[in-house]
TORTIDO-662331 format. One record per residue: chain; residue number from 1; x, y, z of N, C-alpha, C, O, CB in turn. Coordinates in Angstrom, 1 decimal. Atoms other than C-alpha are relative to their C-alpha. Glycine has a CB too. Layout:
! residues N
+------+-----+--------+--------+--------+--------+--------+--------+--------+--------+--------+--------+--------+--------+--------+--------+--------+
: unit : pos :    n_x :    n_y :    n_z :   ca_x :   ca_y :   ca_z :    c_x :    c_y :    c_z :    o_x :    o_y :    o_z :   cb_x :   cb_y :   cb_z :
+------+-----+--------+--------+--------+--------+--------+--------+--------+--------+--------+--------+--------+--------+--------+--------+--------+
:    A : NUM :      X :      Y :      Z :      X :      Y :      Z :      X :      Y :      Z :      X :      Y :      Z :      X :      Y :      Z :
...
+------+-----+--------+--------+--------+--------+--------+--------+--------+--------+--------+--------+--------+--------+--------+--------+--------+
This chain:
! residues 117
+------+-----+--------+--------+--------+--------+--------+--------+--------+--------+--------+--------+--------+--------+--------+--------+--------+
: unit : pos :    n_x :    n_y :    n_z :   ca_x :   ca_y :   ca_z :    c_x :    c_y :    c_z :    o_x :    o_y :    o_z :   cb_x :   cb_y :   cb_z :
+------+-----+--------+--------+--------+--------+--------+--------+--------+--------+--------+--------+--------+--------+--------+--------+--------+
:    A :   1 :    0.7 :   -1.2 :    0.5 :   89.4 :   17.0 :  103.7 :    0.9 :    0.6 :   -1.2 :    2.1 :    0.7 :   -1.2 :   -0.1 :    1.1 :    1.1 :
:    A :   2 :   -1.0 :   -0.2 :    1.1 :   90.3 :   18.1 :  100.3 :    0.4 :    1.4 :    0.2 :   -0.3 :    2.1 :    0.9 :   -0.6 :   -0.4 :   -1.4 :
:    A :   3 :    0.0 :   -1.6 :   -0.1 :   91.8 :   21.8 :  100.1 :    1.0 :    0.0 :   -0.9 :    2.1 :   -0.6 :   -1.0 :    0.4 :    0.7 :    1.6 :
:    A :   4 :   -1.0 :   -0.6 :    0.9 :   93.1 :   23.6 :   97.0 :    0.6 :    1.4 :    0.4 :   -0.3 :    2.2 :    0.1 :   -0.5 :    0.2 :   -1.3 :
:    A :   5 :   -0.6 :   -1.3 :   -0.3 :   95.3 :   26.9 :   98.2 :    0.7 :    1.0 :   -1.2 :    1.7 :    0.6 :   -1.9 :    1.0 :   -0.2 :    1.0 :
:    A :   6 :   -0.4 :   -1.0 :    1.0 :   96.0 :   29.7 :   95.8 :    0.9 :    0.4 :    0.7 :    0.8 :    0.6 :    1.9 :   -0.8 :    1.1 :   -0.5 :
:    A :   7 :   -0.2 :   -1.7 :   -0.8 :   98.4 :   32.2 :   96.3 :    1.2 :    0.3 :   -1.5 :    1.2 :   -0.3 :   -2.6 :    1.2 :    0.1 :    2.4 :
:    A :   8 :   -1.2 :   -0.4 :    1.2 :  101.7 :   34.2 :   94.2 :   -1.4 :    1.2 :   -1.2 :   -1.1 :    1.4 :   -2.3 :    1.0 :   -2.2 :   -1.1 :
:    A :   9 :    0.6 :   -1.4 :    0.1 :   98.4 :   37.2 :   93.7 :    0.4 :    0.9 :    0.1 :    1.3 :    0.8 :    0.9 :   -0.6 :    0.2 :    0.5 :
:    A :  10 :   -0.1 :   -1.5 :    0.0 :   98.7 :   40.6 :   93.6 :   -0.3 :    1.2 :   -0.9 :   -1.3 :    1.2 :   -1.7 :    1.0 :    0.3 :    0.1 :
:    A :  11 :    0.7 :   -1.1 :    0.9 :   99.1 :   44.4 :   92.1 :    1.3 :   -0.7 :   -1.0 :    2.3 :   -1.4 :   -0.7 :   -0.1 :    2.0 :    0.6 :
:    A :  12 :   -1.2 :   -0.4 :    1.4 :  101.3 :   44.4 :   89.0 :   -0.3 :    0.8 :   -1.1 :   -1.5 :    0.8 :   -1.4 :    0.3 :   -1.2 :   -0.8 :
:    A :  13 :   -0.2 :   -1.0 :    0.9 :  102.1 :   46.8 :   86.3 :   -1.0 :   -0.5 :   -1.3 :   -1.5 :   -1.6 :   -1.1 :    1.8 :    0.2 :   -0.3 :
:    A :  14 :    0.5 :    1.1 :    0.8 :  100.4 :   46.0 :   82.8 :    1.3 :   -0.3 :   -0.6 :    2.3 :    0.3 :   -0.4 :   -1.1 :    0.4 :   -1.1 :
:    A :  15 :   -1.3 :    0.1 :    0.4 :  102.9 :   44.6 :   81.1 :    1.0 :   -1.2 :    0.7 :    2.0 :   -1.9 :    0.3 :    0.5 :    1.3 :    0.1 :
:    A :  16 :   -0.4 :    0.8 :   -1.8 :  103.9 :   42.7 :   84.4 :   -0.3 :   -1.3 :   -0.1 :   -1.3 :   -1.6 :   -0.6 :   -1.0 :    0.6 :    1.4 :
:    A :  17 :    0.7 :    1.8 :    0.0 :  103.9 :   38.6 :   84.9 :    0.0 :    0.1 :    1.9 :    0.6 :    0.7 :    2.8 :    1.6 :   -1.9 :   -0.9 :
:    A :  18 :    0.0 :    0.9 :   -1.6 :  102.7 :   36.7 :   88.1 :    0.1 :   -1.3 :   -0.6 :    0.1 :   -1.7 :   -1.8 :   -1.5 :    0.0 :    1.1 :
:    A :  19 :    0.2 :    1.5 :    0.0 :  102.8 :   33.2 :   88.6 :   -1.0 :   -0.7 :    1.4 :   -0.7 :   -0.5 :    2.6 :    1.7 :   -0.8 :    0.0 :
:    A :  20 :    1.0 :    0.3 :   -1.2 :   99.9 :   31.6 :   90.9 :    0.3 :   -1.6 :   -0.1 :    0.5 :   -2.3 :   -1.1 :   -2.1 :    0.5 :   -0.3 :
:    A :  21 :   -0.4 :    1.1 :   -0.6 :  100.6 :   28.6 :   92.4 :   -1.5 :   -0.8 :    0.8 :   -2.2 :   -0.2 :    1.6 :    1.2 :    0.6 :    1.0 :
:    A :  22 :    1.5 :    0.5 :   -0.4 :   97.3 :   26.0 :   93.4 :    1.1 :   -1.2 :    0.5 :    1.9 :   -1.8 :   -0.2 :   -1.5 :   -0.4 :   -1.4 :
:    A :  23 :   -0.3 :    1.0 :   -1.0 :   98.5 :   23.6 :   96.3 :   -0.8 :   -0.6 :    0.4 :   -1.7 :   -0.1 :    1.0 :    0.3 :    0.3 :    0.9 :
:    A :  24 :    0.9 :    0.8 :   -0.3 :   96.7 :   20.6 :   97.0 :    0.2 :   -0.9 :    1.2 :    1.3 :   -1.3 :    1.7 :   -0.3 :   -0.7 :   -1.1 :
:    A :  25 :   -0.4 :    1.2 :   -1.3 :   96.1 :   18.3 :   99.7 :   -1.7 :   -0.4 :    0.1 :   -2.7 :    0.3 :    0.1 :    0.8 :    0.8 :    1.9 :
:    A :  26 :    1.4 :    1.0 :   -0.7 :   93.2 :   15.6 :  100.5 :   -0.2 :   -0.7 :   -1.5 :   -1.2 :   -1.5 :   -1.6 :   -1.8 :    1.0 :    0.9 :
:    A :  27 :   -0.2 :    0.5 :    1.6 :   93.7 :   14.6 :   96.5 :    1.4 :   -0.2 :   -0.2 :    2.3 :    0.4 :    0.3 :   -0.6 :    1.2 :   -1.2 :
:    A :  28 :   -1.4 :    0.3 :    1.0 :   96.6 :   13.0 :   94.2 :   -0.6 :    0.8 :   -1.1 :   -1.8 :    0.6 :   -1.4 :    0.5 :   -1.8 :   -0.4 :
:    A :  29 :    1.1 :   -0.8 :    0.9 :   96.0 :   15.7 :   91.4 :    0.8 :   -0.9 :   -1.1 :    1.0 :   -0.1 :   -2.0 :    0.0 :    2.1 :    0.0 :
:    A :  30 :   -0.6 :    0.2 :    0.7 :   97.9 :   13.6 :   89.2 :   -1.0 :   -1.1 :   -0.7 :   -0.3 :   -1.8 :   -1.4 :    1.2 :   -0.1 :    0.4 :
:    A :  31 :    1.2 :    0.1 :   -0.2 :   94.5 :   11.9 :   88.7 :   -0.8 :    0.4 :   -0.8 :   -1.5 :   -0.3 :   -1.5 :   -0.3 :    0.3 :    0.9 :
:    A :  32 :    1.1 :   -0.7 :    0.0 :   92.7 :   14.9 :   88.0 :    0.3 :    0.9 :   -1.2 :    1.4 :    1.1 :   -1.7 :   -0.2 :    0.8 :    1.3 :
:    A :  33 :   -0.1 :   -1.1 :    1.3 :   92.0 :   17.5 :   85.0 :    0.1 :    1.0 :    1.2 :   -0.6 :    1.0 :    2.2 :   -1.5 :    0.1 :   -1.3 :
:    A :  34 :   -0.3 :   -1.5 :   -1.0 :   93.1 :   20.9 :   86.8 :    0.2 :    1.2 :   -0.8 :    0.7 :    1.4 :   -1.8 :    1.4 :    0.1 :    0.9 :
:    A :  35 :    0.4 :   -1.5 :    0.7 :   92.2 :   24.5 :   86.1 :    0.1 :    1.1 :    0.5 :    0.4 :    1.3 :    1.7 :   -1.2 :    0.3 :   -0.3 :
:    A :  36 :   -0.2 :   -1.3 :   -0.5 :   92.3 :   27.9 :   86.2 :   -1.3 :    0.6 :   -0.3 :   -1.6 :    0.4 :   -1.4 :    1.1 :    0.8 :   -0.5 :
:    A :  37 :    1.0 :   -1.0 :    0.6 :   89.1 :   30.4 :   86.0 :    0.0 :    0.6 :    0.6 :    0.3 :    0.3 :    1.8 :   -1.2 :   -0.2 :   -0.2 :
:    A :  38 :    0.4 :   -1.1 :   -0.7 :   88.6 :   33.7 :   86.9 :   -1.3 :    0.6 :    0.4 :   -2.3 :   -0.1 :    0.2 :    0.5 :    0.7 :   -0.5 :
:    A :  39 :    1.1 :   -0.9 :   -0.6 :   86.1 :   36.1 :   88.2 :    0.3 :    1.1 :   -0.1 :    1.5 :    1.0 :    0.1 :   -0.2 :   -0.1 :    1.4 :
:    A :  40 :    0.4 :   -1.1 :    0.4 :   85.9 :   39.6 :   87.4 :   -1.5 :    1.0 :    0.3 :   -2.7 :    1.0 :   -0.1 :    0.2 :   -0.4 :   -1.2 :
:    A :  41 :    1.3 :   -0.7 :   -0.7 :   83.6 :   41.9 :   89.1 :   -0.8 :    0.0 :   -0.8 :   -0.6 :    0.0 :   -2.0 :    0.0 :    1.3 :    0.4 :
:    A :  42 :    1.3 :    0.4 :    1.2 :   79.8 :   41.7 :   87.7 :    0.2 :   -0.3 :   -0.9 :   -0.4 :    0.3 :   -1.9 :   -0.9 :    0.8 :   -0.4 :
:    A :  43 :    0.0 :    1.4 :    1.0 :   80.9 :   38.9 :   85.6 :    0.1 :   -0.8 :    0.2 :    0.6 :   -0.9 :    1.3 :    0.6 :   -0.3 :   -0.7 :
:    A :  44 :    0.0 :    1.1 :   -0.2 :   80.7 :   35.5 :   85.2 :    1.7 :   -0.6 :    0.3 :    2.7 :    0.1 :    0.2 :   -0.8 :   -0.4 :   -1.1 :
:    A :  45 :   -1.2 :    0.7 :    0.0 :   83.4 :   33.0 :   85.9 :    0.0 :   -0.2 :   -1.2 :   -1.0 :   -0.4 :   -2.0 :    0.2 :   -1.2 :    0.9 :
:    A :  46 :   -0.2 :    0.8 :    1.4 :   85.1 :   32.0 :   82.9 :    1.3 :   -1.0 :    0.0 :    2.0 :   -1.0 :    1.0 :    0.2 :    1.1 :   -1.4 :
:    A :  47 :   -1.0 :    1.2 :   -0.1 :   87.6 :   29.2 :   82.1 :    1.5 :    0.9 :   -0.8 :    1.4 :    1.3 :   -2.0 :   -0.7 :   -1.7 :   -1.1 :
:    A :  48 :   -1.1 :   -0.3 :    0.0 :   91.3 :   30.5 :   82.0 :    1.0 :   -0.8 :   -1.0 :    1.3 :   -0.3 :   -2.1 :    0.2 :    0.0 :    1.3 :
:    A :  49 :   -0.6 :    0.9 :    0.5 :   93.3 :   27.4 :   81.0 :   -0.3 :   -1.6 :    0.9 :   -0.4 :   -1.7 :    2.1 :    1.4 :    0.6 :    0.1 :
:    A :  50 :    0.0 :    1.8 :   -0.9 :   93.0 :   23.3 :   82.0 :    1.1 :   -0.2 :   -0.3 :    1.9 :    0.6 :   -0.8 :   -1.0 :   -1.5 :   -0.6 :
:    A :  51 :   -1.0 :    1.3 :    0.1 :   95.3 :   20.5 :   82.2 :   -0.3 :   -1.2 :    0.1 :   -0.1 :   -1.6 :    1.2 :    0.9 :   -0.2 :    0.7 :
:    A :  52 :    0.7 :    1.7 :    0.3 :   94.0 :   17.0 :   81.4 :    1.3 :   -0.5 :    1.1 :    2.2 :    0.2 :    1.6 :    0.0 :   -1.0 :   -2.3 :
:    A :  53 :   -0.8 :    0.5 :   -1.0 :   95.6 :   14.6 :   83.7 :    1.3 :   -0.9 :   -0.8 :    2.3 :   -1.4 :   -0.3 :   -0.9 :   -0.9 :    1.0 :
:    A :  54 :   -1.1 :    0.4 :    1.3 :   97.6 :   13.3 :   80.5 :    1.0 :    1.2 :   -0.5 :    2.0 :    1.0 :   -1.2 :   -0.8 :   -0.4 :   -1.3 :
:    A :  55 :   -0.9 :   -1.4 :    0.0 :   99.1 :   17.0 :   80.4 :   -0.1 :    0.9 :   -1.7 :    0.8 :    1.5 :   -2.3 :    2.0 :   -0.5 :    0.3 :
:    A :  56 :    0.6 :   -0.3 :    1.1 :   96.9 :   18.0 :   77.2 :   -0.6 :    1.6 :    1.2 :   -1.0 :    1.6 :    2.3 :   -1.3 :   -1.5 :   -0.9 :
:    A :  57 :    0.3 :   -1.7 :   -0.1 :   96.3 :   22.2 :   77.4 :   -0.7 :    0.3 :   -0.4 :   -0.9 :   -0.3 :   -1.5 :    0.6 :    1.0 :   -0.4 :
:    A :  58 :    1.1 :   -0.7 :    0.6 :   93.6 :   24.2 :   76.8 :   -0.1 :    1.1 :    0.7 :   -0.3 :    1.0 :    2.0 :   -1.3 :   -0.7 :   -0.1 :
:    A :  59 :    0.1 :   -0.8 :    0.2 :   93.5 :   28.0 :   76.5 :   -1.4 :    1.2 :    0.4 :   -2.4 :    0.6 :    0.1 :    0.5 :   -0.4 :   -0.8 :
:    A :  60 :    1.2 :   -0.9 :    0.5 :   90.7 :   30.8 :   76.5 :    1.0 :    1.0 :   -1.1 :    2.1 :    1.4 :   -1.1 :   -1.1 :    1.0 :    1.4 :
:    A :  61 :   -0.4 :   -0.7 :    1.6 :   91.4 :   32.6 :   73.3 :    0.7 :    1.6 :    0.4 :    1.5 :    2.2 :   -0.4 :   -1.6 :    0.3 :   -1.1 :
:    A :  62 :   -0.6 :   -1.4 :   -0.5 :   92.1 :   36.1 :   75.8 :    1.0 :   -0.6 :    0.2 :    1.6 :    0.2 :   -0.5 :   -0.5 :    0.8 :    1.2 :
:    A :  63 :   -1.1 :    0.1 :   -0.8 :   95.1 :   34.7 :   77.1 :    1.2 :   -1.1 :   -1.2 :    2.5 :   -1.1 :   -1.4 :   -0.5 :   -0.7 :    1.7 :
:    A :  64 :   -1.0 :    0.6 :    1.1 :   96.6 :   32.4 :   74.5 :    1.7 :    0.5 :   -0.4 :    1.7 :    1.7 :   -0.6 :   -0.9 :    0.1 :   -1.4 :
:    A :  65 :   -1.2 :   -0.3 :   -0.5 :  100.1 :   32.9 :   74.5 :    0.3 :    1.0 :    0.5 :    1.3 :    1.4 :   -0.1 :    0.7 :   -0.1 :   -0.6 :
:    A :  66 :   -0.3 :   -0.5 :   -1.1 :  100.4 :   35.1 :   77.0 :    0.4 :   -0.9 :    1.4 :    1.4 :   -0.6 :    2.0 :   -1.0 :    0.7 :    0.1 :
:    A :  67 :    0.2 :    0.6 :   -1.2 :   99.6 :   32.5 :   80.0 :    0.6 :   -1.3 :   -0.1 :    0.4 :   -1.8 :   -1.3 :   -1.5 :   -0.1 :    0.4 :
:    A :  68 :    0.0 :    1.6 :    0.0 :  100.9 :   28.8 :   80.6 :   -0.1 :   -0.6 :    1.4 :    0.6 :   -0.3 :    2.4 :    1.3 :   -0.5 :   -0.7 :
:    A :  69 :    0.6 :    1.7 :   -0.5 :   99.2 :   25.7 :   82.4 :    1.4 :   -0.6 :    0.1 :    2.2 :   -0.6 :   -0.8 :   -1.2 :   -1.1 :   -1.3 :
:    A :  70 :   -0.7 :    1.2 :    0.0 :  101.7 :   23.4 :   84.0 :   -0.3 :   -0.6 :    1.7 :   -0.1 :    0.1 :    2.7 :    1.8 :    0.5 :   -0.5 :
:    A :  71 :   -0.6 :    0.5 :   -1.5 :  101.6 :   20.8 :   87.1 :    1.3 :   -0.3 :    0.0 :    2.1 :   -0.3 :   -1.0 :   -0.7 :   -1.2 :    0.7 :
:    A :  72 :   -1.3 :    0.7 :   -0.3 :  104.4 :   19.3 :   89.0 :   -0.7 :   -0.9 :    0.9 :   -0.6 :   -0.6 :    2.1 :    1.4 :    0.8 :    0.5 :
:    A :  73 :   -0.1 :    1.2 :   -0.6 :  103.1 :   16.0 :   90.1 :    0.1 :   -0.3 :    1.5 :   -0.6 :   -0.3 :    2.5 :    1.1 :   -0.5 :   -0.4 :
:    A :  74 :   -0.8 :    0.2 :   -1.4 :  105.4 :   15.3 :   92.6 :   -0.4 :    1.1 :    0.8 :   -0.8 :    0.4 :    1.7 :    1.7 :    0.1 :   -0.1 :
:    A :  75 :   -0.1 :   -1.2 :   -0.7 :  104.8 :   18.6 :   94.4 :   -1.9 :    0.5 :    0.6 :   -2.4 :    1.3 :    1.5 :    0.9 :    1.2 :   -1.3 :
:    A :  76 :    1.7 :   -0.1 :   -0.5 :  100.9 :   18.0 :   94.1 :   -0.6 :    1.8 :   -0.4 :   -1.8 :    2.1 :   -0.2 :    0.0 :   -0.4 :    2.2 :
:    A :  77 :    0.7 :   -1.1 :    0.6 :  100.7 :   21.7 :   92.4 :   -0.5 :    0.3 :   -1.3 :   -0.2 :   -0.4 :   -2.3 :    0.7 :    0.7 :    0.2 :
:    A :  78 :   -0.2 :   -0.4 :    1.1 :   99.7 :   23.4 :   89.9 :    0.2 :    1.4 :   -0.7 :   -0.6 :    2.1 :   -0.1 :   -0.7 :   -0.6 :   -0.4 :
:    A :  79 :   -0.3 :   -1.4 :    0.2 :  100.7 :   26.7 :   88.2 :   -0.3 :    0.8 :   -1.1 :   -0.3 :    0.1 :   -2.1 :    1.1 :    0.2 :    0.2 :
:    A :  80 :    0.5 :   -1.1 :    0.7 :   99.8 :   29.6 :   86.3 :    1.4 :    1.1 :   -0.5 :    2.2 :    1.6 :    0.4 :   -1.1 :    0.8 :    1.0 :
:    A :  81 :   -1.3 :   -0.6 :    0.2 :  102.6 :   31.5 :   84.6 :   -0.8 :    1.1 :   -0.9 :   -1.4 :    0.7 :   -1.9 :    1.4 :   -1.1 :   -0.7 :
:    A :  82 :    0.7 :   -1.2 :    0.6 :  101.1 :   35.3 :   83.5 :    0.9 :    0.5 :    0.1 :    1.5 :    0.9 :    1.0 :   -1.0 :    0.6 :    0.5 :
:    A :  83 :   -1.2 :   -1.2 :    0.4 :  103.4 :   37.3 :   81.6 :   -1.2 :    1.1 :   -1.0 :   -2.3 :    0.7 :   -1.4 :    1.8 :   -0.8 :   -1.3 :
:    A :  84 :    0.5 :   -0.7 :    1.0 :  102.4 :   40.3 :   79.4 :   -1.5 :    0.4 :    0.6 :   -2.4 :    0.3 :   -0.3 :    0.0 :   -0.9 :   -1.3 :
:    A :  85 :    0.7 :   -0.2 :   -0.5 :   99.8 :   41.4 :   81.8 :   -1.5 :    1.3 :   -0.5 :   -1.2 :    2.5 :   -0.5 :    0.8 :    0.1 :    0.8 :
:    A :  86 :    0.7 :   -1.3 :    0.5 :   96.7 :   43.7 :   80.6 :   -0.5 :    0.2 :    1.6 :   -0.4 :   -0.5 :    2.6 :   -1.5 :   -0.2 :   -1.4 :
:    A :  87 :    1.4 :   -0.5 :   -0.9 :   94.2 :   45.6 :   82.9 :   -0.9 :   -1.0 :    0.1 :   -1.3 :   -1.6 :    1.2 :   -0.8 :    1.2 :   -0.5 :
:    A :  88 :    1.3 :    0.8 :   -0.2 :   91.4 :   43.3 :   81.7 :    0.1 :   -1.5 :    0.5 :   -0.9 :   -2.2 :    0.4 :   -0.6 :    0.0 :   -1.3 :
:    A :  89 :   -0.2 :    1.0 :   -0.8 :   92.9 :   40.3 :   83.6 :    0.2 :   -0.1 :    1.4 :    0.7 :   -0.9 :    2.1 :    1.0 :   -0.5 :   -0.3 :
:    A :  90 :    0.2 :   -0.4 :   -1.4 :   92.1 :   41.9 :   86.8 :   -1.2 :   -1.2 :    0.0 :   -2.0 :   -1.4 :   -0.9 :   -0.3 :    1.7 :    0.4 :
:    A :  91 :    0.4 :    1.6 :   -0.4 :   90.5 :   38.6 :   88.5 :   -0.1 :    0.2 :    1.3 :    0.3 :    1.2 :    1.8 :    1.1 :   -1.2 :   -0.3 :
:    A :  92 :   -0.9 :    1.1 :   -0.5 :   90.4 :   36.4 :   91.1 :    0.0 :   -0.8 :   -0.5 :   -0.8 :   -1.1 :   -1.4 :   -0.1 :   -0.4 :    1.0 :
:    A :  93 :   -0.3 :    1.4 :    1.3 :   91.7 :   33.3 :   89.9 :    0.2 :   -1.1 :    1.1 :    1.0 :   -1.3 :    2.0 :    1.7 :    0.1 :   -1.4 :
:    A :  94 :    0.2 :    1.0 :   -1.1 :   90.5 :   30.3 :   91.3 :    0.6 :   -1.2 :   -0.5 :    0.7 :   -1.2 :   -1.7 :   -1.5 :   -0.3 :    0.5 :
:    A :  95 :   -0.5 :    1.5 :    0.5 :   92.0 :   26.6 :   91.0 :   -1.2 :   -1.1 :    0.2 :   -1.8 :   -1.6 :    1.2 :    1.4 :   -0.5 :    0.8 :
:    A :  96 :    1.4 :    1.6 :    0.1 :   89.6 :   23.7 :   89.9 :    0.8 :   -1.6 :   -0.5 :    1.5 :   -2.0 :   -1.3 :   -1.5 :    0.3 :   -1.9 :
:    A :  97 :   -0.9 :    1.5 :    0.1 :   90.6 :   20.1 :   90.4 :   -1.4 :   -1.0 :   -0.4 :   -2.4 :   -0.8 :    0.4 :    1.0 :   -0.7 :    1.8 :
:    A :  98 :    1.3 :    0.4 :    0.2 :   87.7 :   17.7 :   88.5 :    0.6 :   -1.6 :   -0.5 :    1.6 :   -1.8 :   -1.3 :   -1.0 :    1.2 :   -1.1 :
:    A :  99 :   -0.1 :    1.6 :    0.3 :   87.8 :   13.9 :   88.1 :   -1.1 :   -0.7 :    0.1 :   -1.8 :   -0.8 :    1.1 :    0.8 :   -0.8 :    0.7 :
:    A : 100 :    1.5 :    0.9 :    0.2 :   85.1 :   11.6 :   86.8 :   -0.9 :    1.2 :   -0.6 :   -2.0 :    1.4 :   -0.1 :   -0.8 :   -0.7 :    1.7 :
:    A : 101 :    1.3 :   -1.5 :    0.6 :   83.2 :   15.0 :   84.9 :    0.0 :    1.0 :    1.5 :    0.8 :    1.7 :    2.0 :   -2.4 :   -0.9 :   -0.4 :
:    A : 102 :    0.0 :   -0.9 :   -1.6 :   81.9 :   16.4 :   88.2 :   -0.7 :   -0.6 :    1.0 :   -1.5 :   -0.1 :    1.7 :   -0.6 :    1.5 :    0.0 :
:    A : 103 :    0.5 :    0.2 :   -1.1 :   81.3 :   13.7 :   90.1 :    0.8 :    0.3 :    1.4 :    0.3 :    0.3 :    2.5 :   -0.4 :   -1.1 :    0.0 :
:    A : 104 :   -0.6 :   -0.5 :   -1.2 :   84.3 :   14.9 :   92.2 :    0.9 :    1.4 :   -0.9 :    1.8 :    1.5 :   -1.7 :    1.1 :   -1.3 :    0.8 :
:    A : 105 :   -0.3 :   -1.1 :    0.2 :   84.8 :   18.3 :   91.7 :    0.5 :    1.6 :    1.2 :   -0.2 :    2.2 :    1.9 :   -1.0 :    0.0 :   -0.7 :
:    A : 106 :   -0.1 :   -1.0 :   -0.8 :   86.7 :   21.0 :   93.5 :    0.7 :    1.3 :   -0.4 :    1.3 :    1.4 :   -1.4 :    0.4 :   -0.5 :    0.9 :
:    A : 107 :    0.3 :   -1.4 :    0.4 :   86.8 :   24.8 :   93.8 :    1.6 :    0.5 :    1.4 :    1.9 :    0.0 :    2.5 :   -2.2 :    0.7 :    0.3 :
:    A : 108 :   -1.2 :   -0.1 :   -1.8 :   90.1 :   26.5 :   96.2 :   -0.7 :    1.7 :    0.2 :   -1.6 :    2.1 :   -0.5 :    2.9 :    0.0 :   -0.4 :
:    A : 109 :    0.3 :   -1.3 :   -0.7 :   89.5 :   30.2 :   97.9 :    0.0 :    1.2 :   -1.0 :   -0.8 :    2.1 :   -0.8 :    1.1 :    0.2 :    1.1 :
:    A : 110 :   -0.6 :   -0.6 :    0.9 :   90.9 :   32.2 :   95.0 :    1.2 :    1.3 :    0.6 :    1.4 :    1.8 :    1.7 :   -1.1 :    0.5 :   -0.9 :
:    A : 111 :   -0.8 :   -1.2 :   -0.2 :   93.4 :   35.0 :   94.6 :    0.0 :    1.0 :   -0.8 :    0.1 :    1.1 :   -2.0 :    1.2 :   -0.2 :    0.1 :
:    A : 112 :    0.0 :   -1.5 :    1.1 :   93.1 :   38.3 :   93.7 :    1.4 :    0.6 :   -1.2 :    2.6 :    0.9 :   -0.9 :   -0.1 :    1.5 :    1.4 :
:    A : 113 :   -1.3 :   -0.5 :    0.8 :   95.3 :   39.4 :   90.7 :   -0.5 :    1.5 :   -0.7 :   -1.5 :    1.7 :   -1.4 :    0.6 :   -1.3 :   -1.6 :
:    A : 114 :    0.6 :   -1.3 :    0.5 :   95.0 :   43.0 :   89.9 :    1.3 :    0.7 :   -0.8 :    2.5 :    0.7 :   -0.5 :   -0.6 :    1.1 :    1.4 :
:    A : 115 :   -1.1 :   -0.3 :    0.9 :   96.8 :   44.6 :   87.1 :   -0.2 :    1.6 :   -0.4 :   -1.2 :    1.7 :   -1.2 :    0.1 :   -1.0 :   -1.3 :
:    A : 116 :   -0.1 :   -1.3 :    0.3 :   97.3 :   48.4 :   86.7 :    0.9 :    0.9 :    0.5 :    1.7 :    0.7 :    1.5 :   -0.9 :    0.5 :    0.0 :
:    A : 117 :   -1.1 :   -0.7 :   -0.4 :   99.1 :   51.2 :   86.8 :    0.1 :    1.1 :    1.0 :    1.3 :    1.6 :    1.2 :    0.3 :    0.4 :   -1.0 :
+------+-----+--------+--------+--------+--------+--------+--------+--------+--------+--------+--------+--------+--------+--------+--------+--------+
């Protein structure tokens, strides 16, 4: 059974970093393109940051150096490093593990990140 676990959520200041942590198991993500998107109350999901399985980055234009994409392989994670925090990155932020387009595609629980003061 595959299962991605979020966590390393919460409140923070603006201004404030987290780091969210996506733990895998029932997949080798090293394999897999892996992501971040959020959620935002009465809004859509939108795409956060990827990681090709070649370790090629991709951004959404809100967060562009602010945020960084990185796995560790070995450890089967992958992480989210949020510094420079606004309000409008109040989320949850889910982790997406996708190989082959979407004929295997998966979604983990998410974690709430709430940022204010």
């Amino acid at each position: 059974q595959v299962q991605l676990v979020e966590s390393g959520g919460g409140l923070v200041q603006p201004g404030g970093s987290l780091r969210l942590s996506c733990a895998a198991s029932g997949i080798i993500i090293r394999f897999y393109d892996m992501g971040w998107y959020r959620q935002a109350p009465g809004k859509q999901r939108e795409l956060v940051a990827t990681i090709t399985s070649g370790g090629s980055t991709n951004y959404a234009d809100s967060v562009k150096g602010r945020f960084t994409i990185s796995r560790d392989n070995a450890k089967n994670t992958v992480y989210l490093q949020m510094n420079s925090l606004k309000p409008e990155d109040t989320a949850v932020y889910y982790c997406n593990a996708v190989l082959g387009g979407t004929v295997y595609n998966y979604w983990g629980q998410g974690t709430q990140v709430t940022v204010s003061s």
